[in-house]
C-alpha positions in Angstrom: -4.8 10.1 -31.0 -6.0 8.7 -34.1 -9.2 7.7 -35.1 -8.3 3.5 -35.0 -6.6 3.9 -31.6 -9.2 3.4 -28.9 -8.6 4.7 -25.3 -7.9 2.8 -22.5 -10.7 1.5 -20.4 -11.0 2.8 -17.0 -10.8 -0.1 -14.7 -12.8 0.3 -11.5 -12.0 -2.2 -8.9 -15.9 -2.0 -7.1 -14.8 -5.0 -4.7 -12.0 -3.2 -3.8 -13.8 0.2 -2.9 -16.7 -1.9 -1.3 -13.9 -3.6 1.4 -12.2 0.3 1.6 -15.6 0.8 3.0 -16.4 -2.4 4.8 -13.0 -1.6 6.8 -14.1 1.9 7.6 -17.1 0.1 9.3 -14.7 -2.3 11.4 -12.4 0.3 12.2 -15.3 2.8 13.6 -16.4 -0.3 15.4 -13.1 -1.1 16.5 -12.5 2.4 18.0 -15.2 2.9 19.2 -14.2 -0.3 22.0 -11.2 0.9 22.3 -12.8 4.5 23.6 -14.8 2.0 25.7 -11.8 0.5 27.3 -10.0 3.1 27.5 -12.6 5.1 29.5 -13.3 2.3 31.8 -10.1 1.4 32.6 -7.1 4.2 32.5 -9.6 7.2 32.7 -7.7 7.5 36.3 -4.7 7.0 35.2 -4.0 9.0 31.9 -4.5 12.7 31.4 -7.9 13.4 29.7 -6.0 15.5 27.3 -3.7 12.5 26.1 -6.6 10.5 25.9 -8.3 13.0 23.8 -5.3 13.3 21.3 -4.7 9.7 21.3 -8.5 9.2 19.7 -7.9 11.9 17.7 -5.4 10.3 15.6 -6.2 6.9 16.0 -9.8 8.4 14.4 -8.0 10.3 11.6 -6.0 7.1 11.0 -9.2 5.1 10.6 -10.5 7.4 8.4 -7.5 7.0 6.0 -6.7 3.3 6.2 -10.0 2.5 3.9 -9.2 4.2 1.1 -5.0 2.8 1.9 -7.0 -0.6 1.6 -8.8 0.0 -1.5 -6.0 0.8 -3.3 -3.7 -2.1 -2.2 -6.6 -4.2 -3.2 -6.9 -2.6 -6.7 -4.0 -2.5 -7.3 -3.8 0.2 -9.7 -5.3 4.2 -10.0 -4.4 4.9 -6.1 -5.9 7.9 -6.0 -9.2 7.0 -7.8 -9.8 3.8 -5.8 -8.9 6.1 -2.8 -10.7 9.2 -3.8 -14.3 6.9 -4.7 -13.9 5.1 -1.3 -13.4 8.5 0.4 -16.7 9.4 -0.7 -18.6 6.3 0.9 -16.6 7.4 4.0 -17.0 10.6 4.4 -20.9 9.9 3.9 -20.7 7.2 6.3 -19.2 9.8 9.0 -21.8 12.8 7.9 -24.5 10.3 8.4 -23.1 9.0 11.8 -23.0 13.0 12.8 -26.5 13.7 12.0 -27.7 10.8 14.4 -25.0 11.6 17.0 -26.1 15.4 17.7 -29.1 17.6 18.2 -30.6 19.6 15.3 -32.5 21.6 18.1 -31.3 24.6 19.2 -28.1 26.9 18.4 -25.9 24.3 17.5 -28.3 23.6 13.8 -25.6 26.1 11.8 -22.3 24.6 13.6 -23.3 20.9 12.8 -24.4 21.8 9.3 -20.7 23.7 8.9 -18.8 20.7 10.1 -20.5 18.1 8.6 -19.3 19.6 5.4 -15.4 19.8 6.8 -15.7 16.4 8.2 -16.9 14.8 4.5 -14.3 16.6 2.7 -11.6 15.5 5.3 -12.4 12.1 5.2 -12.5 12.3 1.7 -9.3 14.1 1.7 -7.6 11.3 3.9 -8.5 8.6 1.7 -7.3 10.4 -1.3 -4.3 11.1 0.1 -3.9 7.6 1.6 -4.5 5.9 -1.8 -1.9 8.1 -3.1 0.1 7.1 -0.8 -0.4 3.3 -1.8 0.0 3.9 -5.1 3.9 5.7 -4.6 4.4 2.4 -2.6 3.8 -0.2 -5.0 6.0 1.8 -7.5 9.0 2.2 -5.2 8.1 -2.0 -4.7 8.0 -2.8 -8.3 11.2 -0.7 -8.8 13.2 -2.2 -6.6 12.0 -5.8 -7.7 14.0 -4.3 -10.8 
């Protein structure tokens, strides 16, 4: 690079990380009904263990949708929007975790351990998911080609 060329800015779309997040918040919300619901109403009639799987995903999935979000709103650097929405998330979760269970007691060191695995998943999920937004608007503008 020569000393008159300048580098490209790097844009940061802040609205679009801020609505990543404000999703996050909807979704956990959302799910946290539909446990609710679920619980009230087919508890008799599914398995616990389908149950159990079904939140599972539909929790990872909420976890990766915000950071799919920020990056369709952006509309450019995926990963980046992605990645920077992942944080707020995964800090959103690890907060939620230390109100949700006891720091008394033998449990301290197994709480502290998986609040650390839980931030980096999320983060890891909305990464990946942004990504993931990113290699679909390509294959879109390709094929408008």
């Amino acid at each position: 690079m020569h000393a008159t060329e300048s580098r490209p800015a790097l844009h940061l779309h802040l609205g679009a990380i801020g609505a990543g997040i404000l999703s996050f918040i909807a979704l956990y919300v959302l799910l946290g009904l539909v446990i609710l619901f679920a619980l009230a109403f087919l508890s008799e009639r599914v398995p616990s263990a389908a149950l159990y799987g079904s939140f599972k995903i539909i929790g990872l999935a909420s976890w990766a949708a915000p950071g799919y979000i920020a990056a369709r709103i952006a509309g450019q650097r995926g990963w980046l929007h992605g990645a920077l929405t992942g944080i707020g998330v995964g800090a959103l979760v690890t907060v939620s975790m230390m109100f949700t269970f006891s720091w008394e007691g033998s449990v301290h060191t197994q709480v502290r351990d998986s609040m650390m695995k839980t931030f980096a998943l999320a983060w890891l999920l909305c990464t990946l998911a942004g990504g993931l937004a990113d290699i679909i608007a390509a294959r879109r503008r390709r094929a408008r080609i």
